[in-house]
C-alpha angles and dihedrals in degrees: 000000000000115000085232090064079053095048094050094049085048093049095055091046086051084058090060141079096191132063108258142205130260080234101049092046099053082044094061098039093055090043081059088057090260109161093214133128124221097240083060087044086056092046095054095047089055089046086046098047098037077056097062083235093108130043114221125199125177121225124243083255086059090256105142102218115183143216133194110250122262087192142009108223118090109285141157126230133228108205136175127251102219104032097022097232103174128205122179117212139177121258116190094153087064089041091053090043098042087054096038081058102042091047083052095060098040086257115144122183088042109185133170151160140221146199131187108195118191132135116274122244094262096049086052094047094048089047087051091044075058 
């Protein structure tokens, strides 16, 4: 796969604030005229995300969905649950806690992730407005 397959697929995950499907994003890329299969959209997430360059989550119903990375250090998300809308955000509290846990057990190269799911202060307010 060209870098320039990878590059595309990056550039339309720049242009979101959500975490997208493999599907959505190969959809928008052929509606802007992108000769590009969706085997070649999945390797360049993989190439994307084994990169640290993507961030990948997976649904409740197991689908991995991805979104291109605000930061590079190690960080969790909060995302809502009706738009979407992302913010990653530190956690030290959970780093402390994930290698207090894994010491405790005799675990080293502890690593986790984490994701706080709630619904985002426009989506409640739309929800309120009824």
């Amino acid at each position: 796969m060209t870098t320039n397959r990878r590059q595309a697929v990056r550039k339309v995950l720049a242009g979101s604030t959500s975490f997208r499907s493999a599907q959505d994003i190969y959809a928008e890329m052929r509606a802007g005229g992108a000769k590009i299969g969706l085997t070649t959209v999945y390797r360049a997430l993989q190439a994307l995300s084994d990169a640290g360059e993507i961030d990948v989550l997976r649904t409740d119903d197991g689908e991995a969905v991805y979104r291109a990375c605000a930061t590079g250090s190690h960080h969790h998300h909060l995302v809502c649950r009706r738009c979407g809308r992302t913010v990653e955000v530190a956690g030290p509290d959970v780093e402390r806690w994930a290698e207090s846990v894994g010491a405790e057990h005799g675990f080293t190269d502890v690593t986790h992730t984490v994701e706080v799911f709630g619904t985002c202060s426009s989506c409640s307010a739309a929800v309120r407005a009824g």
